[in-house]
C-alpha positions in Angstrom: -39.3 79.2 -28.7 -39.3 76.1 -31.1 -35.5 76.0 -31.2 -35.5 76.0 -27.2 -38.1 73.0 -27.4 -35.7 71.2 -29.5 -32.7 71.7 -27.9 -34.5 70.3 -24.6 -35.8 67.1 -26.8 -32.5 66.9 -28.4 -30.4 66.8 -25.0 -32.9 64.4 -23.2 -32.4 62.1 -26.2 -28.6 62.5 -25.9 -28.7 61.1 -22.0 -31.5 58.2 -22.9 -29.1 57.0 -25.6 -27.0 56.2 -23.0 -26.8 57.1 -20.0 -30.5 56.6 -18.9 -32.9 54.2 -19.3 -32.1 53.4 -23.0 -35.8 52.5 -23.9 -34.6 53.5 -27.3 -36.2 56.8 -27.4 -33.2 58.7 -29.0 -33.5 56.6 -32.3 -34.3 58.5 -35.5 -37.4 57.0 -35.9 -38.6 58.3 -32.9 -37.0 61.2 -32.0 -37.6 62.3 -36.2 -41.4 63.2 -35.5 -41.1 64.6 -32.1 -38.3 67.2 -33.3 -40.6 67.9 -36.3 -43.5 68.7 -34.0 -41.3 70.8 -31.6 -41.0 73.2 -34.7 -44.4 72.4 -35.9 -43.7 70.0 -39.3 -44.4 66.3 -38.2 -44.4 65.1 -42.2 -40.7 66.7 -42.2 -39.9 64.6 -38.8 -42.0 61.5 -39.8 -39.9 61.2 -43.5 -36.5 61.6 -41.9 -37.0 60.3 -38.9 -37.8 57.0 -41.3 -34.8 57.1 -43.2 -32.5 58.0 -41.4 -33.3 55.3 -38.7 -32.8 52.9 -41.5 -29.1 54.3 -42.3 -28.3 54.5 -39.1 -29.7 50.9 -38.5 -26.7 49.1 -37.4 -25.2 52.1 -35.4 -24.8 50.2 -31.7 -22.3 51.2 -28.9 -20.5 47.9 -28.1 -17.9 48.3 -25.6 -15.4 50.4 -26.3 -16.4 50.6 -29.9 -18.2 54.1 -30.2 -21.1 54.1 -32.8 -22.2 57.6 -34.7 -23.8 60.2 -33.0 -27.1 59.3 -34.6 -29.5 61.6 -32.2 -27.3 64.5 -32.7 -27.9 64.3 -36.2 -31.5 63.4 -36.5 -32.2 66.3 -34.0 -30.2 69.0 -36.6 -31.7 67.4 -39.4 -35.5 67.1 -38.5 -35.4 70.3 -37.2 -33.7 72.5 -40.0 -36.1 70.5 -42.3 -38.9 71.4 -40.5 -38.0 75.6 -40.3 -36.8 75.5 -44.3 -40.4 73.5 -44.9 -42.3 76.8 -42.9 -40.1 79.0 -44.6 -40.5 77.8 -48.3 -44.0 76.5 -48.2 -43.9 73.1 -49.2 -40.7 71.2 -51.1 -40.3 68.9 -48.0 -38.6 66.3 -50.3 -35.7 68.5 -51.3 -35.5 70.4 -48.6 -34.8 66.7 -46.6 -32.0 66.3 -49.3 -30.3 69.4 -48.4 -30.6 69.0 -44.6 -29.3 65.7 -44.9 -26.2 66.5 -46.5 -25.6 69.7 -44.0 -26.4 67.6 -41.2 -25.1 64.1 -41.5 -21.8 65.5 -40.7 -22.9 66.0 -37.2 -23.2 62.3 -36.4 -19.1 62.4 -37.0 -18.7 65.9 -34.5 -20.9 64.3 -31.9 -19.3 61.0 -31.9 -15.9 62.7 -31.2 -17.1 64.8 -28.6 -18.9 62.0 -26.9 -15.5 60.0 -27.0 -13.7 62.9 -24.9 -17.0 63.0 -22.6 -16.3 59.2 -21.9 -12.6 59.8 -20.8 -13.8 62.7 -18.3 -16.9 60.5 -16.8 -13.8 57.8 -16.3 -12.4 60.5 -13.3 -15.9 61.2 -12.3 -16.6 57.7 -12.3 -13.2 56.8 -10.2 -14.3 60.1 -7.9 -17.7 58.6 -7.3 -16.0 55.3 -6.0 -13.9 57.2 -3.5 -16.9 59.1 -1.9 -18.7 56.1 -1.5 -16.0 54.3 0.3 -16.0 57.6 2.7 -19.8 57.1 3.4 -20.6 60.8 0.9 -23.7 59.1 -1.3 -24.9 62.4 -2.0 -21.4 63.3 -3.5 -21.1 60.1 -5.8 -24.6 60.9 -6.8 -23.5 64.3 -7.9 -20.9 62.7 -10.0 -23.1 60.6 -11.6 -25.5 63.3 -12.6 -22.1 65.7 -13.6 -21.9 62.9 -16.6 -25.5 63.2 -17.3 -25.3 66.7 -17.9 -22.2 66.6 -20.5 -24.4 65.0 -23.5 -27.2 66.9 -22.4 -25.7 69.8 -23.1 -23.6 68.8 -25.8 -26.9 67.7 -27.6 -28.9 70.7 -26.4 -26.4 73.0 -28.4 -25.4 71.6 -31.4 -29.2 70.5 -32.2 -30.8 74.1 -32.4 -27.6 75.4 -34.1 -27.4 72.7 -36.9 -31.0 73.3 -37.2 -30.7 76.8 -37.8 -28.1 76.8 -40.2 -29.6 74.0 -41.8 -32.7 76.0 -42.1 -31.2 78.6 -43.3 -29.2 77.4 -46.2 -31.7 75.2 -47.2 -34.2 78.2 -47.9 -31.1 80.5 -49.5 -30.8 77.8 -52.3 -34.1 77.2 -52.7 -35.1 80.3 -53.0 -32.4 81.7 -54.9 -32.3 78.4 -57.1 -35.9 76.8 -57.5 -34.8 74.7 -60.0 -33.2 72.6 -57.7 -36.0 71.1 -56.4 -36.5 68.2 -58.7 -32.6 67.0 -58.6 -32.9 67.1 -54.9 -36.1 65.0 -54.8 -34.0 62.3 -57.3 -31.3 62.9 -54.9 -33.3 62.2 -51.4 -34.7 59.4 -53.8 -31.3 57.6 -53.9 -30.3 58.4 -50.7 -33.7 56.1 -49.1 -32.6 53.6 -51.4 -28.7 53.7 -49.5 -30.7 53.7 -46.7 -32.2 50.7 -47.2 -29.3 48.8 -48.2 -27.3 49.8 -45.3 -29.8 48.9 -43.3 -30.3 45.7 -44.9 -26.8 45.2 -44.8 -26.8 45.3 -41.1 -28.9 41.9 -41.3 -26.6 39.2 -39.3 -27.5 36.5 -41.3 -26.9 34.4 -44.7 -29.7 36.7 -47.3 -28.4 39.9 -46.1 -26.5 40.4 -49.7 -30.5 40.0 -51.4 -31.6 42.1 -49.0 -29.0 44.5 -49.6 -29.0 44.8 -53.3 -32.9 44.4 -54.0 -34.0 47.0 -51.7 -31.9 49.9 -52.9 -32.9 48.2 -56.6 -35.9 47.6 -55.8 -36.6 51.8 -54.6 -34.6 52.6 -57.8 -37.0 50.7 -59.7 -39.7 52.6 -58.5 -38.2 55.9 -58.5 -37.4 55.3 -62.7 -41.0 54.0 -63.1 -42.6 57.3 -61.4 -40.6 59.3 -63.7 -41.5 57.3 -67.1 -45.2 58.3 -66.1 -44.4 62.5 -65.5 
């Protein structure tokens, strides 16, 4: 039932990123904690929901110039962190490592499939002109909801199913190797701190290299201090 619940969030995300409303709903930092409640683990939603809104900071469709899929990601992501969390009992920090390396590369597969989306919603788009010149508004408005319904579902399956496997392998290696809960957490550690800076980075303006360097130092910093004092 969860899974069903975040394929529904996931795919309403997908069509508010871009095709409705756009009140910024589908961005990680949002959409994080409400795919971790769907599957009933808001800390896992509220941590990488966090993060990753910070990677994926500077991620804007301009034009012509097609950004990463950042909901389809955050979707898989939140969501297989959240079932390995229920699973394992606990270990949310490496578990968001591990879902973060199997998921990220869904950003990439969603982008490309949104790309081919965008060339068919060009002939539904050039359909929708002719039936209004021959007075058929109910037929352009079909054609306009035909484009609605190809991230929706785009979203709506490749959300559950990243989640699952990301779920999945999460609690194999974890269970099988314990051990690599404390690289993971150094790991997830790091990756905040690239987080940061890429999102610092995304600063249009002059200090954007201070920002840049001293956040990811600055999260490194404390990272080697907490360590000094286990």
């Amino acid at each position: 039932m969860g899974l069903l619940v975040l394929a529904a969030v996931a795919g309403l995300a997908a069509v508010e990123r871009r095709g409705f409303l756009q009140a910024m709903l589908s961005r990680p930092v949002i959409l994080g904690p409400l795919c971790g409640l769907a599957l009933g683990d808001l800390g896992a939603g509220l941590l990488l929901g966090a993060v990753l809104e910070l990677l994926f900071l500077g991620a804007v469709s301009l034009g012509a110039s097609m950004a990463l899929h950042e909901t389809v990601a955050t979707a898989a992501i939140a969501g297989g962190a959240a079932l390995a969390g229920q699973r394992l009992g606990g270990q949310q920090v490496a578990v968001a490592a591990l879902a973060v390396a199997v998921g990220l590369p869904l950003a990439i597969a969603g982008r490309l499939a949104e790309a081919a989306f965008d060339k068919g919603n060009q002939r539904l788009d050039e359909r929708a002109r002719r039936l209004l010149l021959a007075g058929d508004a109910r037929g352009a408005m079909r054609c306009n909801l035909l484009g609605l319904a190809a991230p929706f579902a785009l979203s709506a399956l490749l959300a559950p199913l990243g989640a699952a496997a990301i779920g999945a392998a999460a609690t194999l290696l974890l269970t099988a190797v314990p051990r690599l809960a404390r690289p993971l957490e150094l790991a997830f550690a790091a990756f905040a701190a690239l987080a940061c800076a890429a999102a610092a980075r995304s600063l249009r303006t002059a200090r954007a290299p201070f920002f840049f360097f001293g956040s990811a130092g600055t999260l490194l910093v404390i990272l080697a201090l907490g360590r000094l004092h286990r």
